[in-house]
N, C-alpha and C positions, 0 to 999 in steps of 0.2 A: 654123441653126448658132449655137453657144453663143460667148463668148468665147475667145480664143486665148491662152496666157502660156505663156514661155517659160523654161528654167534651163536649165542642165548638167545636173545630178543633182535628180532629184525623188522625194524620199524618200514614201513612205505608210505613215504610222504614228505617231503622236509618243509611243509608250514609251521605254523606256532606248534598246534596241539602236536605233531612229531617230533618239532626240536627240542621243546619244554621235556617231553615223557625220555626222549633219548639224555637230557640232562640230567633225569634225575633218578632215572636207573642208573647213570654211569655213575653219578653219587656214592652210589650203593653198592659202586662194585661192581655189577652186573655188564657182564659182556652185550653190548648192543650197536648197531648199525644202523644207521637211517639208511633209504635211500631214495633220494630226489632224481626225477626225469630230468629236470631242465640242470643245466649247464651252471645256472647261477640262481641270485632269489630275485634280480633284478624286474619285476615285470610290475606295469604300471596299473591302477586302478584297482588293486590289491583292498579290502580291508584295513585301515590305517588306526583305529578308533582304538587307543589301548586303556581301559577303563582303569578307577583305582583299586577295583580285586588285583587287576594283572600288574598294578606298579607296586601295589604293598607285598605283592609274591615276590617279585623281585627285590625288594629290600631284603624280605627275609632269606634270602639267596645269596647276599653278599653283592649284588647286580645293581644297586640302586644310582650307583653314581657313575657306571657305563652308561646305562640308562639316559639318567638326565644329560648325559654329557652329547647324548641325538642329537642331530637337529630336526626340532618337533616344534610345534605350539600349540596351545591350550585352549579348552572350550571351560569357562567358568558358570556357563549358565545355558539354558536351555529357553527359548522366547518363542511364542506364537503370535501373530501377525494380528489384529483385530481392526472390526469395518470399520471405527476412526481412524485407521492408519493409526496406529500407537501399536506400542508393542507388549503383550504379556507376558511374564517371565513365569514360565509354568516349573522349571527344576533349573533350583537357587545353589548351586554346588559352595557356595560361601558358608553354608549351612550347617555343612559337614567339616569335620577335624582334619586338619593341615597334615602331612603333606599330599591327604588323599580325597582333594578338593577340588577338585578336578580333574576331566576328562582329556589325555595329551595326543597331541596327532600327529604322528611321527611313521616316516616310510618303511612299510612293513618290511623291505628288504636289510635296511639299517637292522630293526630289530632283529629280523633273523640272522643277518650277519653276528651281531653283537652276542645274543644266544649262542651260535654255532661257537664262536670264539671259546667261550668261557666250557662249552662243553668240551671241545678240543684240548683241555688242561688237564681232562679227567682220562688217565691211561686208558680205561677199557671201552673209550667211547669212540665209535667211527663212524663218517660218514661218506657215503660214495653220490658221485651227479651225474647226470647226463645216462641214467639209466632208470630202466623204465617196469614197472611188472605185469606180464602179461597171464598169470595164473597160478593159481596155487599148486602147491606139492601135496597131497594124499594121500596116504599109507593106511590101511583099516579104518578108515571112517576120521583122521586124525588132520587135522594139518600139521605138517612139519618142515613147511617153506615158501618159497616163492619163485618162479620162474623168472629168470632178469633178459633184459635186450636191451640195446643200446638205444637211447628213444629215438633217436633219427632214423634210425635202420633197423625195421624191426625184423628183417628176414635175417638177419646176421645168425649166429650159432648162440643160442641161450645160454647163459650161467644158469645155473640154479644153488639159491643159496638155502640152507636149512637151517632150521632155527628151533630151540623148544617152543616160541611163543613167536607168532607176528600178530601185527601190531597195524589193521588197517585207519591209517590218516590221509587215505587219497582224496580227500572231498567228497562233494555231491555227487560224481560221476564215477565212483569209487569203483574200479575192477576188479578189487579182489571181492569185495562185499557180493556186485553181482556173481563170480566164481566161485562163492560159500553158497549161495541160490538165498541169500535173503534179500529181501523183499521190503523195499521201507512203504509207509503207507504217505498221500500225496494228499496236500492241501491245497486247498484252491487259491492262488495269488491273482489279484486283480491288476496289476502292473507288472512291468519292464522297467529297466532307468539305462539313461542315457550316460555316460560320464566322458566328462574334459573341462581343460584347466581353462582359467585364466586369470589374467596378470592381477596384480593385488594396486589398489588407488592409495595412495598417502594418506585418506581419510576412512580406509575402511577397517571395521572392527577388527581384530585382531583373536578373541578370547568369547562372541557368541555365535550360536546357530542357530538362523531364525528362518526356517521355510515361505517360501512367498507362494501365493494362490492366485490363479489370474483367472475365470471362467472357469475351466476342465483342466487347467495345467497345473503343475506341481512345481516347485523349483526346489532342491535342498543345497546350498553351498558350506560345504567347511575351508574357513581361513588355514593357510598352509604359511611355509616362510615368507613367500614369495608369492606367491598363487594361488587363488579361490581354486579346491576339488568341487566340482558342482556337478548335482544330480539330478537329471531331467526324468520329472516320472509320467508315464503317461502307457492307456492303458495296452494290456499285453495281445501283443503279435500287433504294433505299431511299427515295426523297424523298415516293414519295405514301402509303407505310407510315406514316412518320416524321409526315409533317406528320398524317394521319389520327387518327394516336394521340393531337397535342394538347399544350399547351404544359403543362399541367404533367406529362405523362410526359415530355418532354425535361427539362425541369428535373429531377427526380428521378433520372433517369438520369444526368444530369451531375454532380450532388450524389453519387450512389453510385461514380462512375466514379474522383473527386478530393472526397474527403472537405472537403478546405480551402474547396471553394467553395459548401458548401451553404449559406451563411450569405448568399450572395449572387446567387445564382442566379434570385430573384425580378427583377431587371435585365433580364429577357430577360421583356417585357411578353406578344409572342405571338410566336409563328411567322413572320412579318414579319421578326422581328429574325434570324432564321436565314436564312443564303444558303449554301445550295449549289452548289458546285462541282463541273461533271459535268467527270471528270477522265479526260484521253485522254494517249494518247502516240502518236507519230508520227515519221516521218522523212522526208524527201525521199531518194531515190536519186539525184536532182541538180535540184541548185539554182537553175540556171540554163537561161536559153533567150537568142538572142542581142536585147541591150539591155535585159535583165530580171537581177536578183539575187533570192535568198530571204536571211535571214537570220535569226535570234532565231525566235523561235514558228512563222513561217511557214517557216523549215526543220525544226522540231526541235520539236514540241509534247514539251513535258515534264510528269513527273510533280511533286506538290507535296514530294515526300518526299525532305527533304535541302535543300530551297529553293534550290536552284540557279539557277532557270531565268533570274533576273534578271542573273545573272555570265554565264551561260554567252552572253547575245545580248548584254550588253555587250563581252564579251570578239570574239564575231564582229562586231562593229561596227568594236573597234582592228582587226579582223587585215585588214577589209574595206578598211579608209581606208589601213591602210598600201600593201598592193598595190598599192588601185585608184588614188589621189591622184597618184604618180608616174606613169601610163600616163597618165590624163584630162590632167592637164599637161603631161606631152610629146607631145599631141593624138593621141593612137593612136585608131585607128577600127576597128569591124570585124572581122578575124581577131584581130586583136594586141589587143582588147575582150575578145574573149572568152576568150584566154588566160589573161588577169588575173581575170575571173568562174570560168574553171575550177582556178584557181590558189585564188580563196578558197575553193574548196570541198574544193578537196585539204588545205588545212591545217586547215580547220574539223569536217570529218567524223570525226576519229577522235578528238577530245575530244566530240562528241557521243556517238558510241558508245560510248566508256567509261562517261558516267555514266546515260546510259539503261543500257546494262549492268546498274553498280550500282545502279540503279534497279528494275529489274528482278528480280534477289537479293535486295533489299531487301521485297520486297512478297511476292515466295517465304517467305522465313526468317521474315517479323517479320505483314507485315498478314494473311498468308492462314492461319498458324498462328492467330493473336489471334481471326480469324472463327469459326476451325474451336473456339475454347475452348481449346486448347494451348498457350500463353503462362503460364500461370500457375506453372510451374516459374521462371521468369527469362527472360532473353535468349539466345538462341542461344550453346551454349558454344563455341565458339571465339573469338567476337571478346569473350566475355566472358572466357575465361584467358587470352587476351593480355591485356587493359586490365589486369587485377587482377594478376596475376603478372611482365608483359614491360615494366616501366612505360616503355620508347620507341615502344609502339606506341600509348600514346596521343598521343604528339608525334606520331605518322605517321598516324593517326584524324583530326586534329587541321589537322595541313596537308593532308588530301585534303580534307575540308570547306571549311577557308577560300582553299585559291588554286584547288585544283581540278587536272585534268589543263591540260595547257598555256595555259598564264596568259601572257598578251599584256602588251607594255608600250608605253606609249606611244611612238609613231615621235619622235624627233628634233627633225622639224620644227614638232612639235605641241604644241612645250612652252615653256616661259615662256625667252626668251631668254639670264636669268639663271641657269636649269635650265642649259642648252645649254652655257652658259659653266662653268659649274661641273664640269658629267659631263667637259669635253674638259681639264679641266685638272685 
């Protein structure tokens, strides 16, 4: 038998929706532990997109001016491509009230660094890395932990850490989720994307995202400090077509897709430099078992379109701490535990299904037309004679992008004293 440790909440995960939910238990008081497999948060092609639900959370945090102080840049509008070559600006972020005007894209390691810091100030908050979980702990029907191993070495001799409450934030590929035996239900995604960088031109926008269409191809680029993240969609189980053909038919194909980037396209040395993303969707039908939570990716695998999915498991992280922190502190055990687990997932589910919803519509109207060749007229007309004719539906384009369906705000007790003092007066 391996070592024994012990917390309240043992979080598994160290992305947003774990570091968020670890910061605002420890808020609270509440003994908690994250803990991350990898070594560090540094890993590339991450999620970047941090909307303004998740920048106005962080003001009311006290975090606003870490925050800004990233190095990020900003998306102030949202443009769709049309068969004159012009451009439509379908979501007007100018629309919406200052400072949460926009969409900022800043390396999600930064943010999780930045996070971890400010949680690390809170005594009863910990976090461990480079360790991995390979099973739950179960007592009568209960969970009351998590099996740990070093993630490089998984035959080494287990920890095992117990806990009243864990707290799965492992993503899509979640182990503990499958070791509770639930079962998310799977939607059908008609794409993969490709991702890698390159260099940024002296004359390129700075502040839009505008998808280019060329025949069957997709392009999405988001402007970085320095360098375009760009996203090659094209359809799913492509990767050994794609990589077969050879880096410079990717190159060429990239250059024909966005003419602006032919010029630099040699950036992408081989195939190496491209990482694909096998892109699923999924749902939990419940998220919970008793002494177990799902949350962020391990409830809700989301599609990359629309970049959400970084908002949507922060957002269930606030609505998680706000429930669950009052119950664990008034020592509830057991039925009155899981009331609060069934509680998060009553209020979490139906912002998940809305934007899988539009997710969903969105890959109908826009990706599976684009494959099929039928894009080359423009974008779908209706959301495109709103934008161009009904100009308040780009403000309402605009705020469904940046706060999203129900946008959480920070509980009360979680916010800078000074905050607390101000809201009540």
């Amino acid at each position: 038998m391996g070592r024994v440790s012990r917390t309240t909440v043992a979080i598994v995960g160290g992305g947003p929706a774990g570091v968020v939910l670890g910061l605002l238990l420890a808020r609270a008081g509440i003994a908690v532990r994250v803990v991350e497999k990898h070594d560090d948060f540094n890993r590339d092609f991450r999620g970047d997109t941090v909307h303004a639900s998740t920048i106005r959370l962080l003001d009311e945090l006290g975090l606003g001016d870490r925050f800004r102080a990233l190095p990020q840049s900003r998306l102030d509008d949202f443009s769709l491509p049309m068969a004159d070559g012009s451009q439509l600006r379908l979501g007007d972020f100018s629309r919406l009230r200052p400072p949460y005007d926009h969409v900022a894209m800043v390396p999600q390691w930064d943010l999780l660094d930045m996070l971890v810091g400010a949680a690390r100030e809170e005594p009863s908050f910990d976090i461990v890395v480079g360790r991995a979980a390979s099973d739950l702990i179960v007592e009568n029907g209960l969970v009351v932990g998590v099996h740990l191993h070093p993630y490089d070495e998984p035959d080494r001799e287990h920890e095992e850490l117990r806990a009243e409450l864990v707290v799965a934030c492992d993503g899509r590929d979640s182990v503990l989720r499958a070791a509770a035996g639930l079962h998310p239900r799977e939607f059908p995604v008609p794409f993969d994307t490709w991702w890698f960088r390159l260099p940024k031109g002296p004359g390129d926008a700075d502040t839009a995202l505008v998808p280019a269409f060329d025949g069957s191809d997709v392009l999405l680029s988001f402007p970085r400090g320095d360098y375009h993240q760009v996203a090659y969609f094209a359809p799913k189980g492509s990767d050994a077509r794609l990589r077969a053909l050879g880096v410079e038919d990717f190159r060429a194909r990239v250059a024909r897709i966005r003419p602006s980037f032919a010029d630099r396209v040699s950036a992408i040395d081989s195939m190496d430099d491209v990482h694909v993303l096998d892109v699923r969707m999924d749902r939990l039908r419940r998220w919970w078992r008793p002494g177990l939570l799902c949350i962020g990716d391990a409830a809700h695998a989301m599609s990359p379109a629309g970049g959400v999915g970084i908002n949507l498991a922060v957002q269930d992280a606030v609505a998680a701490a706000a429930i669950l922190a009052p119950a664990i502190v008034g020592g509830v055990r057991g039925r009155s535990l899981n009331h609060a687990l069934a509680a998060v997932e009553r209020r979490r589910t139906p912002p998940a299904v809305i934007v899988q919803g539009a997710q969903r519509m969105l890959h109908r109207v826009v990706f599976e037309r684009a494959f099929a060749g039928r894009l080359q007229g423009g974008p779908p007309i209706l959301p495109a004679v709103l934008a161009k004719y009904v100009p308040p539906a780009r403000g309402l384009y605009a705020r469904g992008i940046a706060f999203g369906p129900l946008p959480e705000h920070a509980p009360t007790w979680a916010r800078p004293a000074s905050d607390t003092e101000t809201e009540q007066t």
